[in-house]
DRENZA-396881 format. One record per residue (C-alpha): residue number from 1; x, y, z. Coordinates in Angstrom, 1 decimal, padded with zeros to 4 digits. Example, Ala and Ser with C-alpha at 12.3 -4.5 7.8 and 13.67 -1.06 7.14 Angstrom:
! residues 2
{vexmar:1&x:012.3&y:-004.5&z:007.8}
{vexmar:2&x:013.7&y:-001.1&z:007.1}
This chain:
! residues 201
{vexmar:1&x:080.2&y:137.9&z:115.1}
{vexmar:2&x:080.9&y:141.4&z:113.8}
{vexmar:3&x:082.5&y:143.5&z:116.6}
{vexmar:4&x:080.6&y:146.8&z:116.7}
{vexmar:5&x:083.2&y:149.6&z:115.7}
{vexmar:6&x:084.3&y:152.7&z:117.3}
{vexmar:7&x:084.4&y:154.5&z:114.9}
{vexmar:8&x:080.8&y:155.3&z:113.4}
{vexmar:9&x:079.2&y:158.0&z:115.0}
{vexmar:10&x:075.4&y:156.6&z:114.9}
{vexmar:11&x:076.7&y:152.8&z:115.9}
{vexmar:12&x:073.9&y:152.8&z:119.0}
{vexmar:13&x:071.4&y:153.7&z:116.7}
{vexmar:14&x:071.6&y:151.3&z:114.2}
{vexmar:15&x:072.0&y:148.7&z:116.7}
{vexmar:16&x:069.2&y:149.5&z:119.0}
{vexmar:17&x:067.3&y:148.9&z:115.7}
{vexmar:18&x:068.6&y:145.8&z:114.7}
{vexmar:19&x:068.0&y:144.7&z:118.4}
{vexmar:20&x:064.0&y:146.1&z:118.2}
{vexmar:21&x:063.9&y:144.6&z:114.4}
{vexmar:22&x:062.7&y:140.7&z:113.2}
{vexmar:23&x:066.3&y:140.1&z:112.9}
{vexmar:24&x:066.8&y:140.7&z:116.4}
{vexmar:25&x:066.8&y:138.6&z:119.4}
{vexmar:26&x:064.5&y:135.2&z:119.1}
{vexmar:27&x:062.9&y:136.3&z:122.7}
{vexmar:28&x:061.3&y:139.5&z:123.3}
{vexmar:29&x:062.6&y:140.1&z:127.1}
{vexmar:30&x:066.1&y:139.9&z:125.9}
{vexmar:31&x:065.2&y:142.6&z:123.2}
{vexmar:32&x:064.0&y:144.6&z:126.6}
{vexmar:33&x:067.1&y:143.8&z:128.8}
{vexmar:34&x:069.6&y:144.8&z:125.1}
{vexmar:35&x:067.4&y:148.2&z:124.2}
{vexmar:36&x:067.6&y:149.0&z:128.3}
{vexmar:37&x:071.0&y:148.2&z:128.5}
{vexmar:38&x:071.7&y:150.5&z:125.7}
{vexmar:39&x:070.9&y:153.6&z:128.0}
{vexmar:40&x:074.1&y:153.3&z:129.2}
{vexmar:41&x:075.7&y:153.4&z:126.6}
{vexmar:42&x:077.5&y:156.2&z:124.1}
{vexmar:43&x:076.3&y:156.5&z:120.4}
{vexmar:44&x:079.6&y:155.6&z:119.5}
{vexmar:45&x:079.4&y:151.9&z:121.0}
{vexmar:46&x:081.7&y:152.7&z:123.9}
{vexmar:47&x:081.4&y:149.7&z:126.6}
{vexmar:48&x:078.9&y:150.6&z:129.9}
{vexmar:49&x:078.9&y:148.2&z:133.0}
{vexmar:50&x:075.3&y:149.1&z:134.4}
{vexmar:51&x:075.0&y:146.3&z:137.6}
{vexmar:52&x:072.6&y:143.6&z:137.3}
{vexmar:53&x:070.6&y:144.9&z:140.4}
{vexmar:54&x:070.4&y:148.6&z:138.4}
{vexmar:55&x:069.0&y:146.4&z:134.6}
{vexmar:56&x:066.7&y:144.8&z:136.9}
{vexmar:57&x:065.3&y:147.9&z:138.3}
{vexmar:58&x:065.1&y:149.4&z:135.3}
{vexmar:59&x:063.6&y:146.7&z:133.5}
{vexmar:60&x:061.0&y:145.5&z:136.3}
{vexmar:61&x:062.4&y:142.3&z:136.0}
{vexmar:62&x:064.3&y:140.2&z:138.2}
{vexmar:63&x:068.3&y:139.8&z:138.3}
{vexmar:64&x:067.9&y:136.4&z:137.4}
{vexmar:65&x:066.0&y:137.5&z:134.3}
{vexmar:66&x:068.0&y:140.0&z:133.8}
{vexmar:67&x:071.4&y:137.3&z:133.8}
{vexmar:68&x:069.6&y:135.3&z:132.0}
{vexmar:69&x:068.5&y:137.5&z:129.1}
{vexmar:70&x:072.4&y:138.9&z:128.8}
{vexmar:71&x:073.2&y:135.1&z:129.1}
{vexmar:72&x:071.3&y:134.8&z:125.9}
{vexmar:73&x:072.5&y:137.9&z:124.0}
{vexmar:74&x:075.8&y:137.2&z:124.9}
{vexmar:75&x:075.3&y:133.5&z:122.8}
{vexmar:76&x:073.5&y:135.5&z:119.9}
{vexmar:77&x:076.8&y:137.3&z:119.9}
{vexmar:78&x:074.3&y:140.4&z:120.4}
{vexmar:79&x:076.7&y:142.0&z:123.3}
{vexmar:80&x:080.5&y:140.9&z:124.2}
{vexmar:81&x:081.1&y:140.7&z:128.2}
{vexmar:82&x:083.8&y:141.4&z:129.9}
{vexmar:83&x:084.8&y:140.7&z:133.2}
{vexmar:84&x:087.0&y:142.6&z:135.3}
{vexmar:85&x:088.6&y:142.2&z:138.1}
{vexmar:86&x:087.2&y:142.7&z:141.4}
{vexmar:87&x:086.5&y:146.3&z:143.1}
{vexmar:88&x:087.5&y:147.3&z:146.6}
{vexmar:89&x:084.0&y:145.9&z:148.0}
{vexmar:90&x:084.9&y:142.7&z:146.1}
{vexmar:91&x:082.5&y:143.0&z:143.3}
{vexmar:92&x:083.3&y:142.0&z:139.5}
{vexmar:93&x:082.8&y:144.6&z:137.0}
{vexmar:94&x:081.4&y:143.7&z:134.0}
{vexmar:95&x:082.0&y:145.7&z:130.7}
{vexmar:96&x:079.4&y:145.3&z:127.6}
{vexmar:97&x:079.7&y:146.2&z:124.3}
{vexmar:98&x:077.1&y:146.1&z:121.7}
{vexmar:99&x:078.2&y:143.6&z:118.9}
{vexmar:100&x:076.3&y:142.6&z:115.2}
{vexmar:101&x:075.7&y:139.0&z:114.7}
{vexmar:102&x:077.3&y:137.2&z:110.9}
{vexmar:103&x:074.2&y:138.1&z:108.7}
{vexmar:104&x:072.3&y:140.8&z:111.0}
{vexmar:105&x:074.2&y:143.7&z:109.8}
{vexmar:106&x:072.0&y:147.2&z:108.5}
{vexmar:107&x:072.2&y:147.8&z:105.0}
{vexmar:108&x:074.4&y:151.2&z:105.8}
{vexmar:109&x:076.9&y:148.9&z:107.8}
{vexmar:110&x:077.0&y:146.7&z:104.6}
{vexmar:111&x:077.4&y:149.9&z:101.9}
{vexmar:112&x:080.2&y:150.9&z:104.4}
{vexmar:113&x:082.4&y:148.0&z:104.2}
{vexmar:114&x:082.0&y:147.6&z:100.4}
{vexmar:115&x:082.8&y:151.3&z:100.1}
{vexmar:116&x:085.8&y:151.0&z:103.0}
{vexmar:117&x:087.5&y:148.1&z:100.3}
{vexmar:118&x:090.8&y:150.0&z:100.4}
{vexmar:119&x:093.4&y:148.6&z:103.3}
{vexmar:120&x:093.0&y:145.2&z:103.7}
{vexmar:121&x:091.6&y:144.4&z:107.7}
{vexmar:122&x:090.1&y:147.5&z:108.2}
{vexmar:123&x:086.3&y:146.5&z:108.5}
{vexmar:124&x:084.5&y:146.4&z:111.2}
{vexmar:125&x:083.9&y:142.6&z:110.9}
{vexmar:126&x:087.3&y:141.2&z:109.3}
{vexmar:127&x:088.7&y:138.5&z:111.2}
{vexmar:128&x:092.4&y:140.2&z:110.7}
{vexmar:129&x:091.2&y:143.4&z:112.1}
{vexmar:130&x:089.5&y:141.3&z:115.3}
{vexmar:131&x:092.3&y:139.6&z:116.0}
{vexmar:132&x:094.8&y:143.0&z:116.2}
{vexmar:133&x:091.8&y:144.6&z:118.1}
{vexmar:134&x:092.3&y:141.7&z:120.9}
{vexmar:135&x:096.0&y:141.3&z:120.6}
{vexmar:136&x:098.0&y:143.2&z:122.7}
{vexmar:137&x:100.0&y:145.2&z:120.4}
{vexmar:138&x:099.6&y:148.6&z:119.4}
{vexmar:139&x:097.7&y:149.7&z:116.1}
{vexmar:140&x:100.4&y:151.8&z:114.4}
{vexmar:141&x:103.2&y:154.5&z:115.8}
{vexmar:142&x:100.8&y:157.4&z:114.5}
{vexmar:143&x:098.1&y:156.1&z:116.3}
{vexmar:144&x:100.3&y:155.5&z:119.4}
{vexmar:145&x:101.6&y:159.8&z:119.3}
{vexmar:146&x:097.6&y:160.8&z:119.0}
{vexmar:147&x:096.9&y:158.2&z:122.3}
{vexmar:148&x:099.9&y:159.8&z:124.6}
{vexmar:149&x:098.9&y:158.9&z:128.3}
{vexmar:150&x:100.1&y:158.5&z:131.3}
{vexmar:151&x:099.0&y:154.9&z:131.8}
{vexmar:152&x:099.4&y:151.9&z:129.4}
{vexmar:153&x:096.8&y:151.0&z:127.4}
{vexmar:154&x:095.4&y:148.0&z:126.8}
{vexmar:155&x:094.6&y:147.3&z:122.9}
{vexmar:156&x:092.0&y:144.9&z:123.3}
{vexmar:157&x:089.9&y:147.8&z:124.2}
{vexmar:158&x:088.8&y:149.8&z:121.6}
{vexmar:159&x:089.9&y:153.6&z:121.2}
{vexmar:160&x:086.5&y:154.8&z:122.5}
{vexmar:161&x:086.7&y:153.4&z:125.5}
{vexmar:162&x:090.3&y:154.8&z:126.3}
{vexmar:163&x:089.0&y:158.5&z:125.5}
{vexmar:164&x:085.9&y:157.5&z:128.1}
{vexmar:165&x:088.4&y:156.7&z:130.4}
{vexmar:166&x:090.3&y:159.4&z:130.1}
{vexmar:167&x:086.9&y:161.9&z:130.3}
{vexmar:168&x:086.1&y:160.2&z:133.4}
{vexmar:169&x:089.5&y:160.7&z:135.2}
{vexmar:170&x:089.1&y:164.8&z:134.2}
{vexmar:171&x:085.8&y:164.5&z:135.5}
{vexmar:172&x:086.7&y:163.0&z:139.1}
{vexmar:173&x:089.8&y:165.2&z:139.2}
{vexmar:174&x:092.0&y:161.6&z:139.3}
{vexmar:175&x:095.1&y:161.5&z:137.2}
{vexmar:176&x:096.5&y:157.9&z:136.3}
{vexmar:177&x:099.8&y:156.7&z:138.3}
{vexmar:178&x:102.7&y:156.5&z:136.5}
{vexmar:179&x:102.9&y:153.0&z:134.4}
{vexmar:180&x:099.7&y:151.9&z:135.8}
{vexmar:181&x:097.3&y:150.1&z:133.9}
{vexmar:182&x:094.4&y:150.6&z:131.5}
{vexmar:183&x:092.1&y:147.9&z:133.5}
{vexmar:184&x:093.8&y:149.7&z:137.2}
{vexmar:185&x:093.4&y:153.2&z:136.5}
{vexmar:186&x:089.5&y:152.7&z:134.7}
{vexmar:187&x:088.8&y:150.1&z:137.8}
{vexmar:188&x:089.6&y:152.6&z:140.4}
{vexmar:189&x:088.1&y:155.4&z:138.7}
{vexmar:190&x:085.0&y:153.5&z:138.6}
{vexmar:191&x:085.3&y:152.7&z:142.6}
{vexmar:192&x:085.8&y:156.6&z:143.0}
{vexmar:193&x:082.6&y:157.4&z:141.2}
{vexmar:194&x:080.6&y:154.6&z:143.2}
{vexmar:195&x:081.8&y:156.1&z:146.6}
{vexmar:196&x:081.0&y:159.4&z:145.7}
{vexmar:197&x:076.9&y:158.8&z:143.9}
{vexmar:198&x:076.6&y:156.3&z:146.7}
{vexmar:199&x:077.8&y:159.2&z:149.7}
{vexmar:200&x:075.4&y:161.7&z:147.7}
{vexmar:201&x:072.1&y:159.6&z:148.1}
């Protein structure tokens, strides 16, 4: 499985093609749940955590379709889930991110890699670079002075997803405790937001 990276601009793009392409999914409805599940996401791959009950909505299908189809992806190795702990209304939150099977890459993913031969680890698929993504360690003391916050992060999220978080908590007007979390702060920003479109409709 090649984890998609954060760091191309156009990653969604490519993807949603590979997804719509004949080296996509073997079933069509899971090509439909992936390419409708990639609404909510950012061009740069960040992770979304739609519900199942919004997919299915937005799919016309039904929530066990909809499970069943990410099911699927998910053993394609189209799409890595996360699961988070539960919310306040004791609901899981599940995090997605849009991943390229072993073989299934675009020809400008490939150019990029051969191209990127420099530093050893640093493509988007090299097993070294996986396992430092999913570690808990820090990247490098640069990279830890440009990401100054006021909550730890978690490494086995990718940088992406930390600048989303981030966004988010300027957008709510919420500021992160002091020493609290990645998975805490984004969690309870997330609740926050829920509240407040659910007390709007």
């Amino acid at each position: 499985m090649t984890l998609a990276s954060p760091f191309r601009k156009n990653l969604l793009i490519e993807w949603r093609d590979l997804v719509a392409s004949k080296q996509g999914p073997k079933r069509s409805t899971t090509r439909h749940v992936l390419l409708t599940l990639s609404l909510h996401m950012q061009l740069d791959g960040s992770s979304c955590f739609p519900s199942v009950r919004l997919l299915a909505e937005r799919t016309g299908l039904s929530e066990r379709t909809v499970c069943t189809h990410l099911r699927a992806a998910c053993e394609e190795s189209w799409i890595r889930k996360i699961v988070k702990g539960k919310s306040g209304k004791g609901w899981r939150l599940h995090q997605y991110f849009p991943t390229i099977p072993v073989g299934a890459e675009p020809p400008s993913l490939r150019q990029s890699k051969r191209t990127e031969s420099g530093a050893q680890g640093t493509e988007p698929d090299s097993i070294n670079a996986l396992k430092e993504v999913q570690s808990n360690s820090s990247y490098n003391s640069s990279s830890k002075n440009r990401n100054k916050s006021r909550y730890e992060k978690n490494f086995d999220v990718h940088p992406s997803s930390h600048r989303a978080i981030e966004a988010l908590g300027r957008k709510l007007g919420i500021r992160a405790r002091p020493g609290e979390s990645y998975e805490n702060y984004g969690l309870r920003l997330m609740q926050t937001q829920v509240r407040r479109s659910a007390g709007r409709k």
